[in-house]
N, C-alpha and C positions, 0 to 999 in steps of 0.2 A: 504494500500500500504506500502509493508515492505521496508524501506533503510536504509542507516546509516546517514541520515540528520535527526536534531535535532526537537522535537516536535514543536518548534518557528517556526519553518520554515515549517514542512510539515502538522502539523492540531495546526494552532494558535488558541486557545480561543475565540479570537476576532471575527474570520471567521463564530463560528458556531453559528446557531438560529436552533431555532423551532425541534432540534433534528437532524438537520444536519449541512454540513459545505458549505460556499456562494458557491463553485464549482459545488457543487452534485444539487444544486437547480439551478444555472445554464442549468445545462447540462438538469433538466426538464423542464423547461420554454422555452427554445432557441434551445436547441437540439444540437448534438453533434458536428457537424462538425464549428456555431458559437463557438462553445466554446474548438475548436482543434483551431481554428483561436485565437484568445484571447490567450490561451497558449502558442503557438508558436511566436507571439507578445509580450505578458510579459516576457519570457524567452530570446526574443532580449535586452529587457529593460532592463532589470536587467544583462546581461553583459555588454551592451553598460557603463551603468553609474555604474559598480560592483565600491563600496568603497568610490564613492563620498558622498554619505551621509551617511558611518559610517561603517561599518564591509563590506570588499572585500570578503571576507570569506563567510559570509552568502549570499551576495548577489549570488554569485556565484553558493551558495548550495539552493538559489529559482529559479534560471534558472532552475538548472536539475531537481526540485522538477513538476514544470511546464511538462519539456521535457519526465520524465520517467512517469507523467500523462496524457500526450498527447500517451506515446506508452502503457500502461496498461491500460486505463479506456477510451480511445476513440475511 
């Protein structure tokens, strides 16, 4: 998924195992529309509280990271 949000934010290190990233193995385990719900949830989250725990900025740029992978991969 091509954007101009930063690799921290759109395929963190942290996220990926076994040769994928926790989203993509979501989406096989639970299926798609659990994990358009989760998206659309974390991406409330993440503006609700944009900047209280440290960069407004990024938080901001994992909402949409969320929103533009709820409208591309779901």
């Amino acid at each position: 998924m091509k954007n101009n949000i930063s690799s921290s934010v759109s395929h963190p290190v942290h996220y990926q195992r076994f040769g994928m990233e926790c989203i993509d193995a979501m989406v096989k385990l639970f299926g798609k529309e659990e994990v358009r719900s989760f998206c659309k949830l974390n991406a409330f989250k993440y503006r609700w509280r944009a900047g209280d725990k440290g960069d407004e900025k990024e938080d901001i740029d994992k909402a949409k990271w969320y929103e533009k992978y709820m409208e591309e991969k779901l």
